[in-house]
N, C-alpha and C positions, 0 to 999 in steps of 0.2 A: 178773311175767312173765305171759306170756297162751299159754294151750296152744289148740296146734292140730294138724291131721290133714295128715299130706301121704303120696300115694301115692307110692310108685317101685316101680320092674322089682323083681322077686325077685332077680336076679343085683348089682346095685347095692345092695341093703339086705344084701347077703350080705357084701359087700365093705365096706360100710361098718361090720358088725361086727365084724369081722376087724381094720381099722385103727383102730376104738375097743378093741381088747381090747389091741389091738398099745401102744398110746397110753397105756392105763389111764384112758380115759373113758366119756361117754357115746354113743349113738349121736347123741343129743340137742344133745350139743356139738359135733358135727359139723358136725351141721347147724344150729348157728347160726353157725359159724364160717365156713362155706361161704355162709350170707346176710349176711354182715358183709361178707367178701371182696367180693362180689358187689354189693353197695351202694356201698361204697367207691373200686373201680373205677370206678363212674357219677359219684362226686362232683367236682365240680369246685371244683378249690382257690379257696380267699379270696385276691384281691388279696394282703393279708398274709402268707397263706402261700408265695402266690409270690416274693414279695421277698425271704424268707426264706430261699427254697431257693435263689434268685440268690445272696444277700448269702453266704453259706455257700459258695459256689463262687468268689468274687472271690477272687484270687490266691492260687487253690490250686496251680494250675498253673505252669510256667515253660515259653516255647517256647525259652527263649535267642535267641528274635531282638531285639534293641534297638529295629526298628520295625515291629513285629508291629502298634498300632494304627493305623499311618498305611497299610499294605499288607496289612490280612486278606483282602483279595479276589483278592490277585494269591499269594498264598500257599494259600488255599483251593483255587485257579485251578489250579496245580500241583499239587496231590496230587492232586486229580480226576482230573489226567491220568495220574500217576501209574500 
């Protein structure tokens, strides 16, 4: 690990000790957990991982229509209006 300096408002450092006492950690792991979130967020998934998250969704669902793929636009169409 590599230490470094980072400033914040007095009322944020105040708060963030508060929810590390609350937690039973550090201030430290806060704030890496808050630069992890925050990286993470930026990432854009791998091809792979997209397919993933697709293939994990294929027939999860049931709409109970029999031709839901030949009429998803005229069904979408409707609840819009809805």
């Amino acid at each position: 690990m590599v230490k470094t300096q980072v400033q914040l408002p007095e009322e944020d450092l105040a708060e963030l000790r508060r929810t590390a006492a609350e937690e039973g950690v550090s201030v430290s792991e806060l704030v890496r957990r808050g630069v992890k979130h925050v990286l993470a967020s930026r990432r854009k998934p791998s091809r792979e991982e997209l397919w993933e998250r697709a293939s994990a969704l294929a027939g999860k669902y049931h709409s109970g229509k029999p031709d839901i793929a030949q009429r998803h636009d005229d069904y979408l169409a409707e609840a819009i209006l809805e």
